[in-house]
N, C-alpha and C positions, 0 to 999 in steps of 0.2 A: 438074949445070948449074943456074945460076940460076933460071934462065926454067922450069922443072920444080918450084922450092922450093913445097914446100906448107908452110903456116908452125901449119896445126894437127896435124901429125905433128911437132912440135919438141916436147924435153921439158922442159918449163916447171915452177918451182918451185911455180909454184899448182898445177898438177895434182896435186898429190900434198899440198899442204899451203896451208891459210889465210895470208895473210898482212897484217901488221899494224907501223904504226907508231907511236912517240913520239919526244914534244921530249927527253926524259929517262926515266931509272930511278924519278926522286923522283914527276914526273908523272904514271907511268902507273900506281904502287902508291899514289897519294894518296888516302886516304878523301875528300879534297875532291873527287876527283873521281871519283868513282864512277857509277854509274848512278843517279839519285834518283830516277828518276817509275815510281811502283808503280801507277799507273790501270791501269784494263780496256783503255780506248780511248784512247791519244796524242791530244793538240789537235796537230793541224799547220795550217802556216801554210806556204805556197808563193805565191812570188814571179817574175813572169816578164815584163822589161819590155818595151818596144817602140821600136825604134832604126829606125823606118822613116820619119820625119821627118829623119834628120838631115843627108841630102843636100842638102836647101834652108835649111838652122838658119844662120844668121851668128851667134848666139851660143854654138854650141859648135864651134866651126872643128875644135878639138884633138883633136875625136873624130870629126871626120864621116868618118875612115874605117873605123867599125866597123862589120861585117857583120851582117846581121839573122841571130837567133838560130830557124829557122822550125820546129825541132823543141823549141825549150825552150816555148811554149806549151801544143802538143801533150801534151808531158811532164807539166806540171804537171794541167791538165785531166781527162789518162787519170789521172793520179795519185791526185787529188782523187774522182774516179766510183766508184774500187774501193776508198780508205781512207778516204775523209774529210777535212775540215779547212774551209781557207780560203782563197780561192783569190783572189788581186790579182796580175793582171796587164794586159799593155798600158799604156794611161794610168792605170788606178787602181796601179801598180806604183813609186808616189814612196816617195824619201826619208823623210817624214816618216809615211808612212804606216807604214814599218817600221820608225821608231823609238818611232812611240806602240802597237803592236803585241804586239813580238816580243816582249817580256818576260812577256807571258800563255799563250804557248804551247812546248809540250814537248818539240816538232820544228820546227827552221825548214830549209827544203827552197830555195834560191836559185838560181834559171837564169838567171844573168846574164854580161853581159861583168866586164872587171875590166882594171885599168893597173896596170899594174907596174912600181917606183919602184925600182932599186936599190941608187942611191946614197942615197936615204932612203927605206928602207921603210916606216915610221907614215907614208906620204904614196901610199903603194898602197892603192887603193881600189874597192871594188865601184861599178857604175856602173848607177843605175836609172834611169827614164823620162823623159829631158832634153823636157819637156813647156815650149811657148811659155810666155815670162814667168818662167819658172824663172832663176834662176844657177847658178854650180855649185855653189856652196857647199848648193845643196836637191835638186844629185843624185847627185855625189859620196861616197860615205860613205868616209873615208880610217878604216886601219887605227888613226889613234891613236885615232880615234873608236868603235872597237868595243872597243876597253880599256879604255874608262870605262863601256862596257854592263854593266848586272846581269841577267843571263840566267837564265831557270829550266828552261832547254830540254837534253834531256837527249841529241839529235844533232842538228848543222847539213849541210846537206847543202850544197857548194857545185857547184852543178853547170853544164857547157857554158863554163867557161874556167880560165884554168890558175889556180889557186887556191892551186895547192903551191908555184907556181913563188918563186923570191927569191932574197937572195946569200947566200952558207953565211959565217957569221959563228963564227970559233972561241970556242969555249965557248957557243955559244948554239943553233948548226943553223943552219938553211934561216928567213932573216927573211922567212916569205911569208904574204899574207894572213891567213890559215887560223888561225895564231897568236895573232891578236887574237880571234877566239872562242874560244881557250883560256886564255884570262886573265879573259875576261868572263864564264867559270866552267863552257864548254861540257865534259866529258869526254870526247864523241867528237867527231871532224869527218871529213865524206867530203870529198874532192876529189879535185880533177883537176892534174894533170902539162901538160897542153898543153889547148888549145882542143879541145872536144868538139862537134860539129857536125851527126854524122852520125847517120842512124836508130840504129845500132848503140848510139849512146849511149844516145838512150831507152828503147830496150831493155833496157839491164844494169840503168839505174831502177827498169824498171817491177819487173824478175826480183826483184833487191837488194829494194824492199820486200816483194816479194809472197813473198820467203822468210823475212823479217822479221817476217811475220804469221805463219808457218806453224811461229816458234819457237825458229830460227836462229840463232845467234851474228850479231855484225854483220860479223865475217871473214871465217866459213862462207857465209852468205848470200852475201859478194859473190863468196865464190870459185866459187860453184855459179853466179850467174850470168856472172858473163865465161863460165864452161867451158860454160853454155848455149848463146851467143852464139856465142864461139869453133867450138863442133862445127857449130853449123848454119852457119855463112858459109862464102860464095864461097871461092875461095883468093884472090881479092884482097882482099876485107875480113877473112879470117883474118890479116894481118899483123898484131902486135902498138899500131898504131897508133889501129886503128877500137877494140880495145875493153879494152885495160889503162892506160888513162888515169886511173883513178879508185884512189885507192886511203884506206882510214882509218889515222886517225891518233887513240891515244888508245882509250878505254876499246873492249873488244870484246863486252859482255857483250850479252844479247836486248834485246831491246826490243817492249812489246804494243802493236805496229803494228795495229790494228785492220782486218776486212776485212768490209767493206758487206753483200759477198754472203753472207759467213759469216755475219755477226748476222741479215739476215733468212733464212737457212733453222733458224736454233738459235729464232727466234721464229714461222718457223712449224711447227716442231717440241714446242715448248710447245702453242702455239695449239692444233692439232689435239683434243687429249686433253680440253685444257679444254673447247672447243666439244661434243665426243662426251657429255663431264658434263653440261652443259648440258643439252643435248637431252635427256639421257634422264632428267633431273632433271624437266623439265616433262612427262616423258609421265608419271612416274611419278603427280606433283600432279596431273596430266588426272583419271588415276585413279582416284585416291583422291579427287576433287570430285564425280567421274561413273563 
């Protein structure tokens, strides 16, 4: 019977194996696009706007029906306490802030809504903090605009809306957002299949980087976390809906996601020894003065 289905007893191809996508064969073995950023600790930069004005906006009518995003905050926030980075959200979550930005940092992490164009996709666009006095043209960021971005960021994360979504164009794929950071020289990109809304999704985030520090492929990582999220949900959030939304596209290789807690216990791991030197360094000079 239906009403019986448990949908984490179904045998799913992640259970058993990573999985991973690209635009192409040429793409996905290109030395262009490889993983470049060899630091200890990734600069991330997380973005997470605020659409709670836009019920009263008469200048952006076209959008005042998108829904507030109340876990992408959250997301980025928890994100930032346990890795690091940069964190502009709410009103500091403009346009222009992320185009004089992004190009400085090694990870860009994005919790935004997004419009999706499919009779012209370069006009599909992420959509950040439609703040009074704005136009759209300063919140808009359309896809043909992220094609002319020179990026040195080595994953984008597009997270809480459908970022994969577009029209399948023969010889090309899926023309969907996502794309234009892979021309602007990203190798990997996460995103999403559909709108991502629900705790579940912060969740696979927070899991996804926190297995990312711990040394993980960027497939492996995600597959370990959906299968976290999957085993512990209800049977109604166990449908595939609440948490295989997300998936990569493009390079799979680790990435040194840095983790806060980690560096200060390896620093207070140092510390100790040296302080114990210390001290018994000046009992020794005590000594030998008196």
């Amino acid at each position: 019977m239906i009403k019986d289905l448990d949908y984490r007893n179904l045998n799913y191809l992640i259970k058993e194996f990573p999985v991973s996508y690209s635009y192409s064969s040429t793409l996905r073995f290109s030395s262009l696009f490889s993983a470049r950023s060899y630091k200890a600790n990734l600069d991330i930069l997380y973005m997470a706007p605020d659409y709670s004005e836009l019920e009263n906006d008469t200048v952006f009518k076209s959008i005042s029906d998108l829904k507030k995003l109340p876990y992408a905050h959250r997301e980025v926030e928890n994100l930032n306490k346990e890795f690091g980075g940069k964190v502009y959200a709410g009103k500091q979550a403009i346009k222009n802030k992320f185009l004089e930005t992004a190009s400085g940092y090694d990870v860009l992490h994005l919790a935004m809504h997004t419009l999706i164009n499919d009779s012209m996709p370069m006009y599909s666009k992420l959509v950040f903090t439609p703040e009074s006095g704005l136009n759209e043209n300063q919140v808009f960021l359309n896809t043909s605009e992220v094609y002319k971005m020179n990026l040195k960021a080595s994953m984008v994360t597009l997270s809480a809306c459908n970022t994969g979504a577009g029209i399948l164009k023969k010889g090309e794929g899926i023309m969907s957002l996502a794309r234009g950071f892979v021309f602007a020289g990203v190798p990997s990109v996460i995103m999403t299949l559909w709108e991502v809304q629900d705790e579940n999704g912060l969740e696979i985030m927070q899991l996804f980087y926190k297995h990312l520090s711990e040394g993980y492929r960027k497939d492996k990582a995600m597959q370990l976390a959906k299968m976290e999220v999957l085993n512990s949900s209800n049977m109604v959030k166990s449908h595939p809906n609440y948490w295989s939304a997300y998936i990569i596209t493009g390079d799979t290789g680790e990435l040194n996601i840095g983790n806060k807690k980690n560096d200060l216990w390896l620093l207070l791991l140092f510390s100790i020894p040296i302080l114990f030197m210390f001290i018994y360094y000046k009992r020794v000079i005590y000594k030998i003065n008196y």
